[in-house]
C-alpha positions in Angstrom: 121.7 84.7 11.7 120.2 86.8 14.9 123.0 87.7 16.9 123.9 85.2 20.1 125.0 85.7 23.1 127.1 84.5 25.6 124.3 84.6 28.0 120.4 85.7 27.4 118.8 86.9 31.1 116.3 88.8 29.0 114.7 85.3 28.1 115.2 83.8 31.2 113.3 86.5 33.2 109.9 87.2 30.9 108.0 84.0 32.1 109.2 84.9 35.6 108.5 88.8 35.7 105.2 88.5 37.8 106.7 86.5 40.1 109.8 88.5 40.9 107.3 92.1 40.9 106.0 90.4 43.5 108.7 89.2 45.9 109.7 92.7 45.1 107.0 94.3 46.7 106.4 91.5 49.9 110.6 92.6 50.6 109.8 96.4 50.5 106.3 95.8 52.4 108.1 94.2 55.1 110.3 96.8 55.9 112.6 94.2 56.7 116.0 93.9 54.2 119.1 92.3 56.4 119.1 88.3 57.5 115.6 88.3 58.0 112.7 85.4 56.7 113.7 85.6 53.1 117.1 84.9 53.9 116.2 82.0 56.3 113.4 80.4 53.7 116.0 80.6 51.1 118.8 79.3 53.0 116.8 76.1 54.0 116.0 75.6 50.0 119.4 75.4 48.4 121.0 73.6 51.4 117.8 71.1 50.8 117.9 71.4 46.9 121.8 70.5 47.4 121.4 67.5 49.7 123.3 69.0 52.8 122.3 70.2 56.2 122.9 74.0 56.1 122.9 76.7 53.6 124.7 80.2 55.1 123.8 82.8 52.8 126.8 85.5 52.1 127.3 88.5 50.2 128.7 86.9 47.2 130.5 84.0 46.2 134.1 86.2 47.1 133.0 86.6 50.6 131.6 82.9 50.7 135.5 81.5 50.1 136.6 84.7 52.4 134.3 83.3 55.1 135.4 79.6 54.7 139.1 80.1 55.1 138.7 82.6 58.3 136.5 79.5 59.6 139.2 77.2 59.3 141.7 79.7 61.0 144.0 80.7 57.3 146.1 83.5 58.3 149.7 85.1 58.3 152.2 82.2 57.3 149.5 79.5 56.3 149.7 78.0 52.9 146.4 76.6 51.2 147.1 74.4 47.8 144.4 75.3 45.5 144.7 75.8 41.3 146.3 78.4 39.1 143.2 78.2 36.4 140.1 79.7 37.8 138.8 83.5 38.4 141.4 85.3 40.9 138.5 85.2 43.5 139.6 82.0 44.4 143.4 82.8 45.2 141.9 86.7 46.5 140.6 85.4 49.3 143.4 83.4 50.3 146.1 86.4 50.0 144.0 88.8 51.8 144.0 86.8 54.8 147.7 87.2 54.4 148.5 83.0 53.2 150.2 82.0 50.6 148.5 80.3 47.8 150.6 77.0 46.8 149.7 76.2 43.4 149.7 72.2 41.8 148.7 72.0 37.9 145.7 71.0 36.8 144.6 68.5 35.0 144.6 68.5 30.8 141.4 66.9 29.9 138.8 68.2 33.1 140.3 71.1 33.5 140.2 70.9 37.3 142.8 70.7 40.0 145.2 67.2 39.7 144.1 65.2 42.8 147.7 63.9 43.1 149.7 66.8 42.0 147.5 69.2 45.4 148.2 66.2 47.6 152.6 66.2 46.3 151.9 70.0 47.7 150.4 69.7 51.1 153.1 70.6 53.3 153.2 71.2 56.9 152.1 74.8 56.7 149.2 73.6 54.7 146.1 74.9 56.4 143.8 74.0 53.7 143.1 72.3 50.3 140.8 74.8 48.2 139.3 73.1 45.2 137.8 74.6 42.2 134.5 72.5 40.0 135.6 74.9 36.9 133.3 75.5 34.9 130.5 73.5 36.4 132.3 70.1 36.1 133.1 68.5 39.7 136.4 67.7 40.2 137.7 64.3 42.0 138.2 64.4 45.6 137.8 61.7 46.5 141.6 60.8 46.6 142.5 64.3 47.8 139.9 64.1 50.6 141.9 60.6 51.7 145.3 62.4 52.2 143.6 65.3 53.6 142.1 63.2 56.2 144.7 61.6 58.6 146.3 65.2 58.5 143.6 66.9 60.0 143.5 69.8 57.0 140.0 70.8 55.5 139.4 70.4 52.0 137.3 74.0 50.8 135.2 73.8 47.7 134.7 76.9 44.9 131.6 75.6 43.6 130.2 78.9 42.4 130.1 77.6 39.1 128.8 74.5 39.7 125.4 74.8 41.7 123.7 71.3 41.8 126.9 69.3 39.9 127.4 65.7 41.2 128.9 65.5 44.5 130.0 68.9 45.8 129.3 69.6 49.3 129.6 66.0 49.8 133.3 65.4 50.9 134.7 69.1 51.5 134.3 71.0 55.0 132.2 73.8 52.9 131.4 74.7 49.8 131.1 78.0 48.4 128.2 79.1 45.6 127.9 82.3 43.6 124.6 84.1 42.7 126.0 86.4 40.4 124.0 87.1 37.9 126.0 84.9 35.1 125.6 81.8 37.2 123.5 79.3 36.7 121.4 80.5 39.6 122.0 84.0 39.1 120.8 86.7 41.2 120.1 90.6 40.8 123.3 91.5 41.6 126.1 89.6 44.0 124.9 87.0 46.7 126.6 83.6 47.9 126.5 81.3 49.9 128.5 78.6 52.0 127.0 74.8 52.1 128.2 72.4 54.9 127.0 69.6 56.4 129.1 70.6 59.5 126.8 72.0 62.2 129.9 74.1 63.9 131.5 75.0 60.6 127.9 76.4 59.9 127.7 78.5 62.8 131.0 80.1 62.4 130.2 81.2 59.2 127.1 82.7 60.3 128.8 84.7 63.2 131.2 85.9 60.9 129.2 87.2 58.1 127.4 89.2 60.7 131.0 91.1 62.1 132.0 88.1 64.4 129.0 88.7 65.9 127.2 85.2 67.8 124.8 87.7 69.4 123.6 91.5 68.9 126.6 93.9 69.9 128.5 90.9 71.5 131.5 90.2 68.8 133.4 87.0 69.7 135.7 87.2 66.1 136.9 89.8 63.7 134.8 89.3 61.1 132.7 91.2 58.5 130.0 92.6 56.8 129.1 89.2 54.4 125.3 89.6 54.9 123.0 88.5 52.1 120.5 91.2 51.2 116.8 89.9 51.7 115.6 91.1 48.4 118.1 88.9 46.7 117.0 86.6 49.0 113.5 86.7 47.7 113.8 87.3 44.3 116.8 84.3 43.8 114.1 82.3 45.6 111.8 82.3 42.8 114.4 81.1 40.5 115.3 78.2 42.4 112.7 76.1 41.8 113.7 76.2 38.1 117.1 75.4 38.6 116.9 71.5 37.8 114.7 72.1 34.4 117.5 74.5 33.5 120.6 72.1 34.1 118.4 69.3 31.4 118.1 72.1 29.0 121.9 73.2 29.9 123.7 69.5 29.0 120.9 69.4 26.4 122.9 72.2 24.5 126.3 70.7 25.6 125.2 67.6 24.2 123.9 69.4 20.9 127.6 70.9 20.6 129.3 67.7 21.1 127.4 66.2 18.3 127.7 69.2 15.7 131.1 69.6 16.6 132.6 66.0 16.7 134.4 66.1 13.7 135.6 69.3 13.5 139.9 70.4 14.9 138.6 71.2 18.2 139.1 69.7 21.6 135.6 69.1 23.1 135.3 69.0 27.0 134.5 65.4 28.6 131.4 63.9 28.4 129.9 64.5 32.3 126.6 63.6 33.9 127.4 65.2 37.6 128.5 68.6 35.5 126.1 71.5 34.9 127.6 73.2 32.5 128.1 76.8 33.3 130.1 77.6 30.8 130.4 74.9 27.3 134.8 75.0 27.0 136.6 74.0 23.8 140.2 73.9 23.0 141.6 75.0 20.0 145.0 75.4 18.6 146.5 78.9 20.3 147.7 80.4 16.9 144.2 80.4 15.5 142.0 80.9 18.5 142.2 85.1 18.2 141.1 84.6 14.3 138.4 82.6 15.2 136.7 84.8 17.9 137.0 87.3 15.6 135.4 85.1 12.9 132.4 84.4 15.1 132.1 88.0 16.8 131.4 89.0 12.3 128.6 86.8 12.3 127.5 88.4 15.8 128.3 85.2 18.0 129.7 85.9 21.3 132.6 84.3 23.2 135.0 84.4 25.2 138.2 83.2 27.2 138.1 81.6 30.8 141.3 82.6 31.5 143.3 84.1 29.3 146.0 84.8 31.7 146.4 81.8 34.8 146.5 83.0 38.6 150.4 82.3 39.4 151.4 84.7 36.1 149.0 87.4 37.8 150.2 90.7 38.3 148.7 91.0 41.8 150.8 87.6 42.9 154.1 88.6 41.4 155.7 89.1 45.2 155.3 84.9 45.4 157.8 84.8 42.8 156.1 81.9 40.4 157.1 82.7 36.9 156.3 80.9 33.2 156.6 77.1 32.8 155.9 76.2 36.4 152.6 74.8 35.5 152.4 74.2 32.1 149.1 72.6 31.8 147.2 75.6 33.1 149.5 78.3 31.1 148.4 75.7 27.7 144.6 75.7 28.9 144.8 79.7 28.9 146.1 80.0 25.4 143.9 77.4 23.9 140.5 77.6 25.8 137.5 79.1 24.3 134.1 79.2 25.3 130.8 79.0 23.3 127.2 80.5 24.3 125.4 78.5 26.6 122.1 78.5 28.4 118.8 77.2 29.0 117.2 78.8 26.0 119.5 78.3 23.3 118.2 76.5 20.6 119.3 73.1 18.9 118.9 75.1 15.8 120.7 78.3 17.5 123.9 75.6 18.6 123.8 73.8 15.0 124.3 77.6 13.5 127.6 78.4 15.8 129.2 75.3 15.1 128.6 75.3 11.2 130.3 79.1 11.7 133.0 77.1 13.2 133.2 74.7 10.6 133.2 77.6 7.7 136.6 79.1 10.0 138.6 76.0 10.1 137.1 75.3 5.9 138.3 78.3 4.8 141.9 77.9 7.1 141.7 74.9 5.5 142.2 76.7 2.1 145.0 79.3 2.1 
C-alpha cells in the first residue's frame, strides 16, 4: 500500500498549475499587492458562492474572529460563551481582547457546541455567542439565535472549517472562513475572511482590517493590520470555482468510510448533507486509540487528533481557573477522537484500504 496522507495539495494543484503561473504573474505585473482588484473580485465570489451580501477579506481566519469580536465592541470585562473543543484560535481571539471566554459543553454525537447548554451560559456580561461548525459539520442555531435575539447579543460563527456547509452565514451577525492551506479552500499561505449579510457589520470590518482606518490616514478605531494579500487573492481565486466539485468528491469519501467502516468498534460521525467534511472524525475507545495510530502510521497511513487537549484545560487559560471534569463531553471527545485522511482525490479504493488496516487492528486486538 502507497503511503496516504492526511492531506494531498500536490494532487490538487497539477491540473491547476497553469492557471495559478498565471494569476502569479497578472499580481506581480500589476505592481499592485494590498486591497486592490484581486481582493475586491474575490471578495464578491465567495460572499456570492456563500449566498450572502458581503465577503471582507482578512489576513487569516485568526484575524477574521479577531475582527468580528472588535466589531461587536468585546473588550475588558465582556464574556463571550463559545466551546471548549475546537483550535485555540477560537478562544485566542476572545482573550486578547481581554474577555473572558465562558465555556458550555458540547454536544456527544456532532461534536459542536450544545444549543441549550451556550444559551444556560449567557449572562448579563455576555457580549457575544461565538459558535464553532467543527470540522465542517454546521451546528444548530437556530435555537441559540432565538435566545440571542430578544437580548440584543450577536451570535459569531467560526466557520473556517466549514466553507459552503448548510446554513452558515445565514443566522449569525458574521461568519469567519480560513484559507489556510489545509482547508477546504486553502490558499498559499494564511488568508480569511468575514461573511455577513449586515451592510454596517461589513463596513466595520473593512475599516478595521485597514488600522481603523474608513479613509486614507483618517483612523476612526484602533484597529489593525488584517489585510488580505492580493496574490492570495488571485491565486485562491482560481480555486474557487472548484470548490463545489470538491465538497461531492469530499462526502463521496465520507460516505465510502461510513460504509467500509459500519461494522467495525468505531464511533462514525453523523450522517450530514449541509456538512463538507474538512476533516472525516471517528471515535474510538481512549485506551486503544495511541496503538492504533501507531498501527496505521506502520502501514504509512496518516492521522491525527483534533484535539487532543480541550481549550478550558489549556495552559494559556489556566488564570480562568476551569479545571478537569467541568465539561466532560469535550475532555471524552479529546481522548477518543481520531481523524482519517480525507480529500478530494482519495480514492474508493485508497478509503477501502485504511479501513481494512482498521479492521486488521481491532482483529488482531481481538486476539490477545
Amino acid at each position: 500500500m502507497i503511503a496516504v496522507p492526511m492531506l494531498d495539495l500536490a494532487e490538487q494543484h497539477r491540473p491547476l498549475h497553469d492557471d495559478l503561473r498565471c494569476a502569479f504573474d497578472r499580481v506581480i505585473s500589476s505592481n499592485r499587492f494590498i486591497l486592490g482588484d484581486e481582493v475586491g473580485a474575490f471578495e464578491r465570489a465567495v460572499a456570492a458562492f456563500s449566498g450572502v451580501s458581503h465577503g471582507v477579506g482578512v489576513s487569516s481566519g485568526t484575524d477574521a474572529l479577531l475582527a468580528m469580536l472588535m466589531a461587536c465592541g468585546v473588550g475588558p470585562g465582556d464574556e463571550v460563551v463559545t466551546t471548549p473543543y475546537s483550535f485555540i484560535a477560537t478562544v485566542e481571539a476572545i482573550v486578547r481582547l481581554g474577555a473572558k471566554a465562558v465555556f458550555a459543553d458540547i454536544d456527544p454525537v456532532t461534536l459542536n457546541l450544545d444549543p441549550a447548554l451556550a444559551a444556560e451560559r449567557v449572562g448579563p456580561r455576555t457580549k457575544a455567542v461565538l459558535i464553532v461548525h467543527l470540522f465542517g459539520r454546521p451546528a444548530r442555531l437556530g435555537e441559540l439565535g432565538a435566545v440571542l435575539r430578544p437580548l440584543g447579543i450577536p451570535l459569531l460563527e467560526d466557520a473556517a472549517q466549514a466553507i459552503g456547509a448548510e446554513g452558515v452565514a445565514e443566522q449569525g451577525q458574521g461568519a469567519a472562513l480560513s484559507f489556510f492551506p489545509s482547508k477546504n479552500l486553502g490558499g498559499f499561505g494564511d488568508g480569511g475572511m468575514v461573511l455577513t449579510n449586515d451592510g454596517d457589520f461589513a463596513a466595520q470590518i473593512r475599516m478595521l482590517r485597514n488600522h481603523g482606518a474608513a479613509a486614507k490616514q483618517n483612523h476612526d478605531r484602533i484597529g489593525g493590520n488584517f489585510r488580505l494579500d492580493e496574490l492570495q487573492a488571485a491565486l485562491l481565486a482560481v480555486k474557487l470555482p472548484r470548490l463545489r466539485s470538491w465538497t461531492v468528491a469530499r462526502r463521496r469519501v465520507a460516505a465510502a468510510y461510513r460504509a467500509c467502516l459500519a461494522a467495525l468498534p468505531v464511533e462514525l460521525p453523523p450522517d450530514s448533507e449541509g456538512s463538507v467534511w474538512n476533516q472525516f472524525v471517528v471515535r474510538v475507545a481512549a485506551d486503544c486509540r495511541p496503538a492504533l495510530i501507531e498501527h496505521l502510521a506502520n502501514k504509512g497511513i496518516a492521522s491525527a487528533v483534533y484535539y487532543p487537549v480541550p481549550l478550558h484545560l489549556q495552559p494559556a487559560l489556566k488564570s480562568f481557573g476551569y479545571r478537569p471534569g467541568m465539561f466532560p463531553q469535550a475532555e471524552r471527545a479529546a481522548r477518543e477522537t481520531l481523524a482519517l485522511p480525507i480529500y478530494p482525490d482519495l480514492a474508493d479504493v485508497v478509503v477501502a484500504q485504511i479501513s481494512e488496516a482498521i479492521a486488521e487492528f481491532f482483529s488482531r486486538r481481538q486476539a490477545r
